[in-house]
C-alpha positions as CSV (number, residue, x, y, z in Angstrom):
1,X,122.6,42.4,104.8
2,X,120.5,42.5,101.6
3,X,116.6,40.9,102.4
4,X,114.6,39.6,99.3
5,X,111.3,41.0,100.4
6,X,109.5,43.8,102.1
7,X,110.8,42.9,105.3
8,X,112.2,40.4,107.9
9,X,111.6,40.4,111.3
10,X,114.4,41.3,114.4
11,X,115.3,37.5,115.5
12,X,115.5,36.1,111.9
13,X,117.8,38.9,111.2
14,X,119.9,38.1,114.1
15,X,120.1,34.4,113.1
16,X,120.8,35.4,109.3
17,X,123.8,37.6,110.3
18,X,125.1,34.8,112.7
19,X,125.1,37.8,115.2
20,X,123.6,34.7,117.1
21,X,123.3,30.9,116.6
22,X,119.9,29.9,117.6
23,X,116.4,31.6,118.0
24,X,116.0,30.9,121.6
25,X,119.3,33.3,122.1
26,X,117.7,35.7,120.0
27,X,114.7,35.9,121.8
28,X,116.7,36.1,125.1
29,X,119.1,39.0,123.6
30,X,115.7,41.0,122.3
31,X,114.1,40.6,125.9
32,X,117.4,41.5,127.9
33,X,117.4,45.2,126.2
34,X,120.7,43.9,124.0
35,X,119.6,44.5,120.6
36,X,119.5,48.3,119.4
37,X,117.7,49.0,116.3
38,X,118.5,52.6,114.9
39,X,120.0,53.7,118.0
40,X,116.6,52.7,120.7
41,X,116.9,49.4,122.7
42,X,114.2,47.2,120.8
43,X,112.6,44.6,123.2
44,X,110.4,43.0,120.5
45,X,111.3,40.2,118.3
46,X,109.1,40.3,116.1
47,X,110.0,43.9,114.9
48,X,109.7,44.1,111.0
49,X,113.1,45.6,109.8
50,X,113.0,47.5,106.4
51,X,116.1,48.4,104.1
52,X,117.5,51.6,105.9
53,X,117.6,49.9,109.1
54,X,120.6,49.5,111.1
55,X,121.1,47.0,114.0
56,X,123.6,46.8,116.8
57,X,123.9,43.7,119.2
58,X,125.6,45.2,122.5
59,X,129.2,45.0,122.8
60,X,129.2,43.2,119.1
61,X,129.1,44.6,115.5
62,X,126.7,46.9,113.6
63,X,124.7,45.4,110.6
64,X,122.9,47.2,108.1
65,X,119.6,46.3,106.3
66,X,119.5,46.6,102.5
């Protein structure tokens, strides 16, 4: 997924790449050790993701940041 600025945070990524549907589920998914953020298990949300970045939701797809 291409971002327009410097960064965007973990859980608005999530919801921007429909890997999940609200921000509550995000923040559930972050805390339950589901989310993998170039390849370590990434507990907090509010983790700034820069182009370069790759994101893997357990069990789902791998998205790229651009």
């Amino acid at each position: 997924m291409k971002i327009d600025g410097e960064f965007i945070k973990l859980d608005s990524f999530l919801k921007a790449v429909n890997a999940v549907s609200s921000g509550g589920e995000a923040k559930i998914a972050i805390q339950d050790g589901f989310v993998i953020v170039n390849g370590e298990t990434e507990t907090r949300r509010g983790r700034k993701l820069r182009p370069g970045d790759t994101v893997e939701v357990r069990g789902g797809k791998r998205y790229g940041v651009e």
